[in-house]
KEKE-3310 file (N, C-alpha, C; in steps of 0.2 Angstrom, whole numbers, plus 5000, padded with zeros to 4 digits):
npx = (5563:5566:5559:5549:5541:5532:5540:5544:5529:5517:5503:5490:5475:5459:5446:5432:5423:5422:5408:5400:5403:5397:5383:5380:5384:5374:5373:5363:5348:5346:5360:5368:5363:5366:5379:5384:5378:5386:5401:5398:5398:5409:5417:5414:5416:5432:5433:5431:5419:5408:5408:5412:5421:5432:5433:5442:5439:5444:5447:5464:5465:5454:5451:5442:5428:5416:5421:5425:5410:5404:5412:5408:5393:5395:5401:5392:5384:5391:5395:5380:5378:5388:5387:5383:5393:5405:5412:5410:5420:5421:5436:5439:5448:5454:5466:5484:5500:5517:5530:5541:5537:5522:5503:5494:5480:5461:5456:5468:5471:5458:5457:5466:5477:5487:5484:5478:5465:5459:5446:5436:5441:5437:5423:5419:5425:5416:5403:5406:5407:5394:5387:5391:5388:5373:5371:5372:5384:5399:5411:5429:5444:5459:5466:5476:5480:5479:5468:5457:5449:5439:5431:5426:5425:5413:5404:5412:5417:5428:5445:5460:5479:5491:5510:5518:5514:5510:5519:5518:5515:5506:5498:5492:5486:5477:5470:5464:5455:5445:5431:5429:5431:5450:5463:5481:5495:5509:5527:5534:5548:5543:5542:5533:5531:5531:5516:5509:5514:5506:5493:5493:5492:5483:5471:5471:5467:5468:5475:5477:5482:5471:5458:5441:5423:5418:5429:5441:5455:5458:5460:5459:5453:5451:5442:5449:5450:5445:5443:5455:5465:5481:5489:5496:5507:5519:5536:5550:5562:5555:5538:5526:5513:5514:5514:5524:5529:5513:5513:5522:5519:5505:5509:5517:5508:5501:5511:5512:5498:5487:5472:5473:5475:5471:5471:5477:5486:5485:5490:5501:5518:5518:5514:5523:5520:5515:5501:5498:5504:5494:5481:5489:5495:5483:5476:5483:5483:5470:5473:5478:5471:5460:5469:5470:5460:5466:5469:5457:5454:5455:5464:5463:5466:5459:5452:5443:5451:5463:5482:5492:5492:5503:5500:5499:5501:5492:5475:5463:5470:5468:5465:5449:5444:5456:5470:5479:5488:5494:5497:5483:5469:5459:5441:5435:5444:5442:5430:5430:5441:5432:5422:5427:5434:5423:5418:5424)
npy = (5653:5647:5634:5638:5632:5618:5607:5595:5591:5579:5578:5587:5584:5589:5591:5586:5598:5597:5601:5598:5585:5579:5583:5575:5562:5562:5566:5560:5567:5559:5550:5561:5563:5552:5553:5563:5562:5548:5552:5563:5552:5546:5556:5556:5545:5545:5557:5550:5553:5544:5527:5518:5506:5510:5505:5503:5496:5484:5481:5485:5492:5497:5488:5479:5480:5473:5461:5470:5476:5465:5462:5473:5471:5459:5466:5475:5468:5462:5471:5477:5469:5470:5483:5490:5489:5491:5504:5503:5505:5507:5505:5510:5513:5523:5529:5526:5527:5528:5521:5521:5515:5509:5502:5517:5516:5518:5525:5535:5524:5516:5505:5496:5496:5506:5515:5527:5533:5543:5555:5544:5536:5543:5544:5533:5531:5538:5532:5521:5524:5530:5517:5509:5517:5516:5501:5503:5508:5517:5528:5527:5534:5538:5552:5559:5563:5581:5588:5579:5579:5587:5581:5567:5569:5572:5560:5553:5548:5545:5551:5547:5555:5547:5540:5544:5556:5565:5574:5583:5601:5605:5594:5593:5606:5606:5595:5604:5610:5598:5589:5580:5568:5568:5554:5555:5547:5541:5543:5536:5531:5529:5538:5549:5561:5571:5567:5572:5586:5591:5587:5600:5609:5607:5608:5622:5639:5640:5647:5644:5636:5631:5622:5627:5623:5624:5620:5629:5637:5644:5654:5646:5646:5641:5632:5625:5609:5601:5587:5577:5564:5552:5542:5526:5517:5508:5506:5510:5504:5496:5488:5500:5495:5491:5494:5504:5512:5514:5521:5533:5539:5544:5553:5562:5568:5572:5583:5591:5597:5591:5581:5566:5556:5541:5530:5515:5503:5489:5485:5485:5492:5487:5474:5470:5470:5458:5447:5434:5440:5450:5447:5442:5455:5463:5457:5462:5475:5474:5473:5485:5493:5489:5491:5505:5520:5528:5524:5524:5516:5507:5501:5487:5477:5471:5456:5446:5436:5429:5439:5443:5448:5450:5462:5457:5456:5448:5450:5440:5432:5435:5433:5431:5444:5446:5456:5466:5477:5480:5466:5457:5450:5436:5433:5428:5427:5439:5440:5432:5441:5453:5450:5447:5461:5466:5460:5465)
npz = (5334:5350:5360:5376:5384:5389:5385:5387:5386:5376:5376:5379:5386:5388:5402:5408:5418:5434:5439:5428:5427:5438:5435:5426:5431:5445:5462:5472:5484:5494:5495:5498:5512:5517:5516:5526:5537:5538:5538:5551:5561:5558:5563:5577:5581:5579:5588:5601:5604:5601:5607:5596:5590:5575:5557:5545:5530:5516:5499:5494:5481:5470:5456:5448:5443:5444:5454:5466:5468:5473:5483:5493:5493:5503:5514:5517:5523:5534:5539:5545:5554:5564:5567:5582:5588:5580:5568:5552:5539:5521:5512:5495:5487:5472:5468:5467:5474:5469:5471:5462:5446:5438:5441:5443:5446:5447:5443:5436:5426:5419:5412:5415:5405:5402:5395:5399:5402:5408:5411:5409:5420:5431:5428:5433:5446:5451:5449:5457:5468:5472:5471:5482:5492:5491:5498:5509:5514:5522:5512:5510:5505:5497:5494:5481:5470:5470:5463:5460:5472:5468:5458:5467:5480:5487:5486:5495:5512:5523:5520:5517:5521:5512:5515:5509:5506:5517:5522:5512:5506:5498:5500:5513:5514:5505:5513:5523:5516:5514:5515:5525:5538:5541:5539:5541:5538:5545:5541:5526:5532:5545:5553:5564:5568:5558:5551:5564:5562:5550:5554:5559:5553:5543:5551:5555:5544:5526:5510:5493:5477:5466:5459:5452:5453:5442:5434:5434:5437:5450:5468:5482:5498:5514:5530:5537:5543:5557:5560:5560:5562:5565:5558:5562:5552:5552:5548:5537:5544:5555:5561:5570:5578:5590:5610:5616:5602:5603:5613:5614:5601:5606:5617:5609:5601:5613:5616:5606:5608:5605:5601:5608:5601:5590:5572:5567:5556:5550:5540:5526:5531:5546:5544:5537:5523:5520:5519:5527:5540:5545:5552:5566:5567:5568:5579:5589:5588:5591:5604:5609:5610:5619:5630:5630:5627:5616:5605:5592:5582:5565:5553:5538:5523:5513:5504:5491:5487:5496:5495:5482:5466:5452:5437:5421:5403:5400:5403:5405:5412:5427:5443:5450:5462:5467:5475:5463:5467:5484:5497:5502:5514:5515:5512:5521:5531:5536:5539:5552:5560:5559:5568:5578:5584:5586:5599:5607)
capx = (5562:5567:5553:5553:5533:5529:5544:5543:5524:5516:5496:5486:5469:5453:5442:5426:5423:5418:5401:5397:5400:5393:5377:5382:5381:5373:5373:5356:5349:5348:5367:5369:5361:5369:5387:5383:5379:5393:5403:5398:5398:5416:5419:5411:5423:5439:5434:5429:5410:5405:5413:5414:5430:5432:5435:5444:5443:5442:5453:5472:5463:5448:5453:5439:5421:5412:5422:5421:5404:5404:5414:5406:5387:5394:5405:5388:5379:5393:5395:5377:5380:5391:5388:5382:5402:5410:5409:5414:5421:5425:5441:5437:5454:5455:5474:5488:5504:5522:5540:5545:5532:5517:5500:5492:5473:5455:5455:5471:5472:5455:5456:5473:5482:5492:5480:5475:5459:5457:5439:5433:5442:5433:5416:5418:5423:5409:5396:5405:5405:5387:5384:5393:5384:5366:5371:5371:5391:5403:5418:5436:5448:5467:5466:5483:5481:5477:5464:5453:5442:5433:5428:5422:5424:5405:5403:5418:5416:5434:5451:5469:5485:5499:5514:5523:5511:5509:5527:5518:5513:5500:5491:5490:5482:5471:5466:5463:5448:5440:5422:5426:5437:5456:5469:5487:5499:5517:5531:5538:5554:5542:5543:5527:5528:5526:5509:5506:5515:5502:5488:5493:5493:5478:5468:5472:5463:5473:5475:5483:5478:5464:5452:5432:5418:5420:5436:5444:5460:5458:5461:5454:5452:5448:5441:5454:5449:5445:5444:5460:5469:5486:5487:5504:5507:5524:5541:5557:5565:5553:5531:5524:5509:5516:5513:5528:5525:5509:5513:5526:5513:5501:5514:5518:5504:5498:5516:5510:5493:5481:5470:5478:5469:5475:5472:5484:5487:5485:5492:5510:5524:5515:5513:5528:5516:5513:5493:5498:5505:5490:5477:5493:5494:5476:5474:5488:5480:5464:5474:5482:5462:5456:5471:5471:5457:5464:5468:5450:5454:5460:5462:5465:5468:5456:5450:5439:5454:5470:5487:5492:5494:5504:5497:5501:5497:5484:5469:5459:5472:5470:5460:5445:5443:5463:5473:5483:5492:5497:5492:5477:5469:5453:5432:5434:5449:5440:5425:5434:5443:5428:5419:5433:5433:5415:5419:5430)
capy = (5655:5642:5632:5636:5630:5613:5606:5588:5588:5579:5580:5591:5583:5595:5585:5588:5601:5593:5602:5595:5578:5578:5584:5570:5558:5565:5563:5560:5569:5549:5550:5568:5562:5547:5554:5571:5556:5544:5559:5563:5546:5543:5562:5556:5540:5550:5562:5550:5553:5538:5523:5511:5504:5514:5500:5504:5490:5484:5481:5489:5496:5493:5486:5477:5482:5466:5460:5476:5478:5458:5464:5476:5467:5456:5469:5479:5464:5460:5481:5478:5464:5473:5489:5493:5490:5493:5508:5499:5512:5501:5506:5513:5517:5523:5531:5523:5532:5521:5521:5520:5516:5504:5504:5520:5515:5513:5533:5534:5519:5513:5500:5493:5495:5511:5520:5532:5537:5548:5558:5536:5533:5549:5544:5524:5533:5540:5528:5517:5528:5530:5510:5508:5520:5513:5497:5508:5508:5523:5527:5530:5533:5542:5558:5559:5571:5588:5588:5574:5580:5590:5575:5563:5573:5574:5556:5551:5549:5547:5552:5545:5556:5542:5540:5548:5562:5566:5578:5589:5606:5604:5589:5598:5614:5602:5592:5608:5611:5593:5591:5574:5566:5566:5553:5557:5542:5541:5544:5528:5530:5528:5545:5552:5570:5573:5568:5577:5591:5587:5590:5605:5613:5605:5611:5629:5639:5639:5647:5640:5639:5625:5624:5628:5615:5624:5618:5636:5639:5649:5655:5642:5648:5636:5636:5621:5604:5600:5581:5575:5560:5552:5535:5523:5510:5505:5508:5505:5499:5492:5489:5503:5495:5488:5498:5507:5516:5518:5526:5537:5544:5548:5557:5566:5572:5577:5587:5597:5600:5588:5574:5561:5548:5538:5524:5508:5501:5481:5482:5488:5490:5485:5466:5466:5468:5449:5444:5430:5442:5453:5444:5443:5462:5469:5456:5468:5481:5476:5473:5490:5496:5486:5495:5512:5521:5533:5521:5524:5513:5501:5498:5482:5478:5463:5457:5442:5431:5432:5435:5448:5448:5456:5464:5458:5458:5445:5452:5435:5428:5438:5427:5434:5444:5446:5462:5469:5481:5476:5457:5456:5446:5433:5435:5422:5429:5446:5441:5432:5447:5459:5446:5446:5465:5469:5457:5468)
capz = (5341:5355:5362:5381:5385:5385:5380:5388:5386:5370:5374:5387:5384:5393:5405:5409:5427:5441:5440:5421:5428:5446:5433:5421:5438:5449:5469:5474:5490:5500:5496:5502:5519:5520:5516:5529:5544:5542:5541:5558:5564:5560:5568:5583:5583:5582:5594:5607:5609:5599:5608:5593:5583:5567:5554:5537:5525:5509:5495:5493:5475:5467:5450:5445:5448:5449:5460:5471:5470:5476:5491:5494:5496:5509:5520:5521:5529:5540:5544:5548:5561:5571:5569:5585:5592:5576:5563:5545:5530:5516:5507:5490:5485:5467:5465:5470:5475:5466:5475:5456:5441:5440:5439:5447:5449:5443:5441:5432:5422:5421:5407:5414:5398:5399:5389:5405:5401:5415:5410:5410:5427:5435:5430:5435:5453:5455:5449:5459:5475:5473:5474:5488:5497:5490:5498:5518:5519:5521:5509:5512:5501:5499:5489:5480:5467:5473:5461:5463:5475:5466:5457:5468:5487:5490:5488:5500:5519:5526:5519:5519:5517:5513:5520:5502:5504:5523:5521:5506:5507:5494:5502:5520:5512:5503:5518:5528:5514:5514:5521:5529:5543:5537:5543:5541:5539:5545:5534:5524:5537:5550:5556:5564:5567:5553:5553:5569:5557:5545:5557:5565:5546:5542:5555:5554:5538:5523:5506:5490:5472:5465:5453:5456:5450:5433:5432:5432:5441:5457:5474:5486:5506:5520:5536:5541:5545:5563:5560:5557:5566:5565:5558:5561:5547:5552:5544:5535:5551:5560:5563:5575:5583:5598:5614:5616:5597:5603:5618:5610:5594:5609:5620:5604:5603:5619:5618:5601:5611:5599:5604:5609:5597:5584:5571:5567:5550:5551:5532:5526:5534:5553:5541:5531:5518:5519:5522:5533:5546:5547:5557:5568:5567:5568:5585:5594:5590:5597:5613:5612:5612:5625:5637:5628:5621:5611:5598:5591:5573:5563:5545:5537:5518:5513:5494:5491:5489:5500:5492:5476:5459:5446:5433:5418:5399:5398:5410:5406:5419:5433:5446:5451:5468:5469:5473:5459:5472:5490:5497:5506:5516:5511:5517:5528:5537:5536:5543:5558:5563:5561:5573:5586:5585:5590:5605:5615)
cpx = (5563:5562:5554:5546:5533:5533:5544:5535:5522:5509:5492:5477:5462:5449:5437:5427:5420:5413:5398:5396:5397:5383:5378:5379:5381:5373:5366:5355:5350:5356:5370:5368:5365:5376:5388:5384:5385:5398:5405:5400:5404:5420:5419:5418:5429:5438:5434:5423:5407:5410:5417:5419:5427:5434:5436:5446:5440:5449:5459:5468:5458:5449:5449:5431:5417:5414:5422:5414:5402:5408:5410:5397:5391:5396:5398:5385:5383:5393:5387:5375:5383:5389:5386:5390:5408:5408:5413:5415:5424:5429:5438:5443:5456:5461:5478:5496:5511:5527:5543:5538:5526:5509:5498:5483:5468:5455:5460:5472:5465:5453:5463:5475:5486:5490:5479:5471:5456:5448:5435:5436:5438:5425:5416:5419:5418:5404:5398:5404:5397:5384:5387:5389:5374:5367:5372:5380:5394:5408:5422:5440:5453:5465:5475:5484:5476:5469:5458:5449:5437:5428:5424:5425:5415:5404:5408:5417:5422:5440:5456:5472:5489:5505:5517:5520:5509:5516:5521:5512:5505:5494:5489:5484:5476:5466:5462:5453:5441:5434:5422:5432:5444:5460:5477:5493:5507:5524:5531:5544:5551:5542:5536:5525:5528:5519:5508:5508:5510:5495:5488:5493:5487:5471:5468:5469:5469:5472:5480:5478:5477:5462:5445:5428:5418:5427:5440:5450:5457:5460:5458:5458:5448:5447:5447:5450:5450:5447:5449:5463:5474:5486:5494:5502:5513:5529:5545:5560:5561:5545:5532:5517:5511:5515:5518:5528:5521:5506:5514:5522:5509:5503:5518:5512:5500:5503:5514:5503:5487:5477:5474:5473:5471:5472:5480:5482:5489:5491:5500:5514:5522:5514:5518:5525:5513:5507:5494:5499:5499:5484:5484:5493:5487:5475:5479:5485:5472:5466:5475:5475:5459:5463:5471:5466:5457:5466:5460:5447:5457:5460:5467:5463:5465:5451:5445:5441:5461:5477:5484:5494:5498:5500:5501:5499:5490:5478:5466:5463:5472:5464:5454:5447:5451:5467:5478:5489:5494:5493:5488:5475:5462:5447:5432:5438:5446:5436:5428:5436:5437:5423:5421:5434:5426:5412:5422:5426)
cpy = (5648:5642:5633:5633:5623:5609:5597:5584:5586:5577:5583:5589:5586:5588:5590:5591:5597:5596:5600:5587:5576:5581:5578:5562:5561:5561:5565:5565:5563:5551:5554:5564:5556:5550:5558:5565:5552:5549:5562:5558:5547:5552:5558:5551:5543:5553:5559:5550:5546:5532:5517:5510:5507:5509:5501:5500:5489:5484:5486:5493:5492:5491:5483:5477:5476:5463:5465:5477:5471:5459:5466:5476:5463:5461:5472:5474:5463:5467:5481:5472:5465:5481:5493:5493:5490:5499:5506:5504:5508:5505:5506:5514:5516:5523:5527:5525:5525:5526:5525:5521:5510:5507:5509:5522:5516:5521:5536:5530:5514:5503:5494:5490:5498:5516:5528:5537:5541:5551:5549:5535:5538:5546:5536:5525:5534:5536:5522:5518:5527:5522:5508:5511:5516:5506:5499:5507:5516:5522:5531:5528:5537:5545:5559:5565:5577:5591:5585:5576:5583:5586:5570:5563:5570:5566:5550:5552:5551:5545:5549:5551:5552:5546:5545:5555:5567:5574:5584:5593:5605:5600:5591:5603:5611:5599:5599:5610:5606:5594:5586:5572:5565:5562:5553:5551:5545:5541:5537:5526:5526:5532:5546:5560:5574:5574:5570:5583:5593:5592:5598:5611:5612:5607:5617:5631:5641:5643:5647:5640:5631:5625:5625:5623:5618:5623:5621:5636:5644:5647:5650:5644:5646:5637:5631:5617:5603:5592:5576:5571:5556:5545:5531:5518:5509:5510:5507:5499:5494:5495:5496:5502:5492:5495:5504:5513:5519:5525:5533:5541:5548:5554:5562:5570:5576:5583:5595:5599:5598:5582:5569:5555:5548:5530:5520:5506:5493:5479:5485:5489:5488:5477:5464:5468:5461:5451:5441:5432:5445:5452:5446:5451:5465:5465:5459:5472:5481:5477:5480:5494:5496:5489:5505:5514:5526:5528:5519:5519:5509:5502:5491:5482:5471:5462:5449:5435:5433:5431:5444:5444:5450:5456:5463:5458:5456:5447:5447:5431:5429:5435:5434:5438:5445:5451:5461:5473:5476:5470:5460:5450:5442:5434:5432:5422:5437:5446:5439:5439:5453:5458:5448:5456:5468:5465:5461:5473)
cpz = (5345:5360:5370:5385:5383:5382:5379:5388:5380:5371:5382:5384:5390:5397:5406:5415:5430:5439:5434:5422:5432:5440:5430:5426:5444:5456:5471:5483:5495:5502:5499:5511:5520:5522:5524:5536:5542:5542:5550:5561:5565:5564:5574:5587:5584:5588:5602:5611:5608:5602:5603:5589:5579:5563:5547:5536:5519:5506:5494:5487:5472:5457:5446:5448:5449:5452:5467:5471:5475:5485:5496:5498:5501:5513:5523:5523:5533:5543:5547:5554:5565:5571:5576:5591:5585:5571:5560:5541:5525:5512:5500:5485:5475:5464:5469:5470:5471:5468:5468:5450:5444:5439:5443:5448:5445:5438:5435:5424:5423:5417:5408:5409:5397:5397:5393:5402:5407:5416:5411:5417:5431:5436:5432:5442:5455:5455:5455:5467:5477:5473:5479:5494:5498:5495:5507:5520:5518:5517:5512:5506:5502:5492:5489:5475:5469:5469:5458:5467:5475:5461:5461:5479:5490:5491:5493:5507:5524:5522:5521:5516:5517:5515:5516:5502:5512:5523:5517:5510:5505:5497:5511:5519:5509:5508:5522:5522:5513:5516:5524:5531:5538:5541:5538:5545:5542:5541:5534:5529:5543:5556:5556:5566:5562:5553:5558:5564:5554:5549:5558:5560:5542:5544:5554:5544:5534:5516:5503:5481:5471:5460:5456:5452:5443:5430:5430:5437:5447:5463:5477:5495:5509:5526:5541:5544:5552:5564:5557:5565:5564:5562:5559:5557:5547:5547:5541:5538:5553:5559:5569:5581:5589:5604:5616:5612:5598:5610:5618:5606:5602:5614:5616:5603:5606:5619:5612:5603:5604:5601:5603:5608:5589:5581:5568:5559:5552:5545:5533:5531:5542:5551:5537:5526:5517:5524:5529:5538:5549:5550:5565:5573:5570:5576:5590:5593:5593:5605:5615:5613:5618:5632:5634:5622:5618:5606:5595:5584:5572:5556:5544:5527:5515:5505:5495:5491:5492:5493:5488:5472:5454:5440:5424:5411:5397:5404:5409:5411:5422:5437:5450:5459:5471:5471:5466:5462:5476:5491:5502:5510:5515:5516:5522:5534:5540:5542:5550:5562:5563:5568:5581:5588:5589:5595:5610:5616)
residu = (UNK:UNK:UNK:UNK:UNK:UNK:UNK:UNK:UNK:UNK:UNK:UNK:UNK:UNK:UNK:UNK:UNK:UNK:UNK:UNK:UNK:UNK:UNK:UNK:UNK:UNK:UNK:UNK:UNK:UNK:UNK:UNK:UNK:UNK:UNK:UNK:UNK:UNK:UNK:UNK:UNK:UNK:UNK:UNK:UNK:UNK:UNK:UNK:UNK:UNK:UNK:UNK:UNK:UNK:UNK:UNK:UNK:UNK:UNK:UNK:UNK:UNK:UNK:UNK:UNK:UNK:UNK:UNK:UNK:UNK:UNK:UNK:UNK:UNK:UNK:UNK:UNK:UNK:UNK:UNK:UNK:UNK:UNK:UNK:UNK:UNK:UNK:UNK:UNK:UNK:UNK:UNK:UNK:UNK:UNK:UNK:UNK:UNK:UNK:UNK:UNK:UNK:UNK:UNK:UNK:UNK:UNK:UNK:UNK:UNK:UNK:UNK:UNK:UNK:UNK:UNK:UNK:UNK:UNK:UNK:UNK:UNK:UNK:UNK:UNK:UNK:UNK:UNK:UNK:UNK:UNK:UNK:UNK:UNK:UNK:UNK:UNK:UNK:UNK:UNK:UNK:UNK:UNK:UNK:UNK:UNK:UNK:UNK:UNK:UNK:UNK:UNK:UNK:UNK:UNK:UNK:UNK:UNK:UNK:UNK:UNK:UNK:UNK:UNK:UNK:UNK:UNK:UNK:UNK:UNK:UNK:UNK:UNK:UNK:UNK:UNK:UNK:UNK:UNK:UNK:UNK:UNK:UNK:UNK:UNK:UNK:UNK:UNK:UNK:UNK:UNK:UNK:UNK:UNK:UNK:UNK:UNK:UNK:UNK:UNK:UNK:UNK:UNK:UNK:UNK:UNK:UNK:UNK:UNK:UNK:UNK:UNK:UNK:UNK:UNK:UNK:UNK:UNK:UNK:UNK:UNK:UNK:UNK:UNK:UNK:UNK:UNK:UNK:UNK:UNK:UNK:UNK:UNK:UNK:UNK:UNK:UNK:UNK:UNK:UNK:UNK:UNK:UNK:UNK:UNK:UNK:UNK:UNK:UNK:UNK:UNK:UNK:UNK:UNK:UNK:UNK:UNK:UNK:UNK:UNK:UNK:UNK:UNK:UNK:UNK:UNK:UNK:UNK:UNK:UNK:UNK:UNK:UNK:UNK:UNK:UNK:UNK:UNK:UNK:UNK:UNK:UNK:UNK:UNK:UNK:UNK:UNK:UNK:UNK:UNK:UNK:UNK:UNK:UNK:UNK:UNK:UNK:UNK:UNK:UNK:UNK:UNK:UNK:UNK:UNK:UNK:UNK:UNK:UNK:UNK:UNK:UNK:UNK:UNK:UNK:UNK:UNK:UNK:UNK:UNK:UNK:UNK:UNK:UNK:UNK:UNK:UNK:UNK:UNK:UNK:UNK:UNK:UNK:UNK:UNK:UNK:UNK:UNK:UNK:UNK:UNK:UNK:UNK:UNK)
# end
C-alpha cells in the first residue's frame, strides 16, 4: 500500500499540555496580580487614559539566561526611576521568525545546537517569564506559533504580531483570543493596512481550531481583543517614522474607524538594522510624540553590549551580553535614551 500520511515526516515527539506544565511551574498568585495590572496599565497607555510612554525593550532574543536575567535586574531599577513618565515592558522574545533558515530561539532551539528541544525551550520560558516578573517588570513578547500561548500566555503582558505574520489568518484569530494588549507590525514591504487589517480581525470574536490546556485539539471561540494597536517598523523601501508615515498610519486609521494611536519601532527597518542608527531613530520619534499624541510607544532593541553576533559552532566564543539575532544597542546607550524619554 502507498504511504500517503506522514510522508516527509521522520518523528512526531508528544509534549507535555500546557496545564501539566503550568502545574510543573507554576504561576504564583503575586504573578497573576502583577501580570492582570501591567496588563491594564499598558491598556490604559494605548488607549490614551494613562499619559506615559509605552517602552518595549530588551534584547532582539533572549539566548542566554545569565545574561538576560543581568539585563534584566538593571532595566527594572531604571523602569523604577522613571516610571512615573515612562511604562518599561522588557522584551522577552523567545521565537524568532527567519526570511530563510537560522536560529529560531530559546523556545525552539534551547541548547543552540540544532537539537530543538522544544519540551526544554517551553519550561526555560516560563521559569524565565516568572523571574522577570519577580524582579517588578512587565513582559512582552511576539507569539509566532499559533500554539505557544497556551504555554507561556498567563505570564506575558504585551504581544507582538511581526511584520511576517501580521498578513495570516491564523495569527489574527489567535490575537483576537489573547488576554493582553496586542501590537500589530507593518508588512516587511512596509505596508500598513494590513495591520489596520489585522486589527479590525482581531477585535471582532472569532472562531478557529486550537488546542485546550490538555493539550487536545479543539474549537476555540473568542470574545476579540479590544487592545490592539498598529506598530510601524519601517520597510523594504524606506524607515516610516518621520512625520509624514506617521501622519499617514493615523489617517488610515481614523478612515478604518480605529483609534488613532500607534507605536514606532526604533529597531529594524526604521534603523537599517544598524545599532548606531538607532539612538538616531528612537530621538525622532520622541519628537513625533511631543507634536502628536497618538504615537503612544516606542520600542527599542538593546542587549548588554551593542552590535551582533553570529551564532556559530563554538558557543565558548560568543561574548557575553551580545545579541545573537538583530544588532542592538549597549546599557549605556540604553539608559541615556530611557533618560531623555521621561524628560519630554
Amino acid at each position: 500500500m502507498n504511504r500517503v500520511s506522514d510522508v516527509h515526516v521522520i518523528a512526531n515527539t508528544a509534549l507535555p499540555s500546557p496545564k501539566e506544565m503550568s502545574v510543573e511551574i507554576p504561576r504564583s498568585e503575586a504573578h497573576a496580580t502583577f501580570v492582570s495590572k501591567a496588563r491594564s496599565e499598558i491598556a490604559a497607555t494605548i488607549s490614551g487614559k494613562d499619559p506615559r510612554f509605552l517602552l518595549i525593550v530588551g534584547p532582539c532574543s533572549i539566548h542566554d539566561l545569565k545574561g538576560g536575567h543581568e539585563y534584566a535586574e538593571r532595566l527594572a531599577k531604571l523602569a523604577a526611576e522613571v516610571r512615573d513618565r515612562v511604562l518599561i515592558v522588557m522584551r522577552v522574545y523567545f521565537e524568532k521568525p527567519r526570511t530563510t533558515v537560522g536560529w529560531k530561539g530559546l523556545i525552539m532551539d534551547p541548547h543552540l545546537d540544532g537539537t530543538n528541544d522544544i519540551p526544554a525551550g517551553l519550561k526555560i520560558a516560563r521559569r524565565f517569564l516568572r523571574d522577570v516578573l519577580d524582579l517588578g517588570l512587565p513582559t512582552a513578547t511576539e507569539m509566532l506559533d499559533p500554539i505557544t500561548p497556551q504555554y507561556i500566555a498567563d505570564l506575558t503582558c504585551w504581544t507582538a504580531i511581526g511584520a511576517r505574520t501580521t498578513e495570516s489568518q491564523t495569527h489574527r484569530q489567535m490575537a483576537s483570543g489573547l488576554s493582553m494588549p496586542v501590537g500589530f507590525k507593518n508588512t516587511t514591504s512596509g505596508a500598513v493596512q494590513p495591520a489596520i487589517n489585522a486589527i479590525k480581525a482581531a477585535i471582532q470574536s472569532q472562531t478557529f481550531l486550537g488546542i485546550d490546556e490538555g493539550g487536545r485539539a479543539s474549537v476555540v471561540t473568542t470574545t476579540g481583543n479590544p487592545d490592539c494597536h498598529v506598530i510601524l517598523r519601517g520597510g523594504d523601501d524606506s524607515p516610516n517614522h518621520d512625520g509624514e508615515s506617521v501622519g499617514k498610519a493615523l489617517a488610515a486609521l481614523e478612515k478604518s474607524k480605529l483609534p488613532k494611536t500607534l507605536m514606532i519601532d526604533a529597531s529594524h527597518a526604521n534603523c537599517a538594522k544598524e545599532c548606531e542608527r538607532m539612538p538616531a531613530t528612537f530621538r525622532e520619534i520622541l519628537a513625533q510624540r511631543a507634536n502628536n499624541k497618538g504615537v503612544i510607544g516606542a520600542m527599542l532593541e538593546s542587549n548588554l553590549v551593542a552590535g551582533a553576533q553570529s551564532l556559530g559552532k563554538d558557543r565558548s566564543a560568543l561574548v557575553y551580553g551580545k545579541s545573537i539575532t538583530d544588532q542592538c544597542i549597549d546599557w549605556a546607550t540604553t539608559e541615556t535614551l530611557v533618560r531623555e524619554a521621561a524628560t519630554q
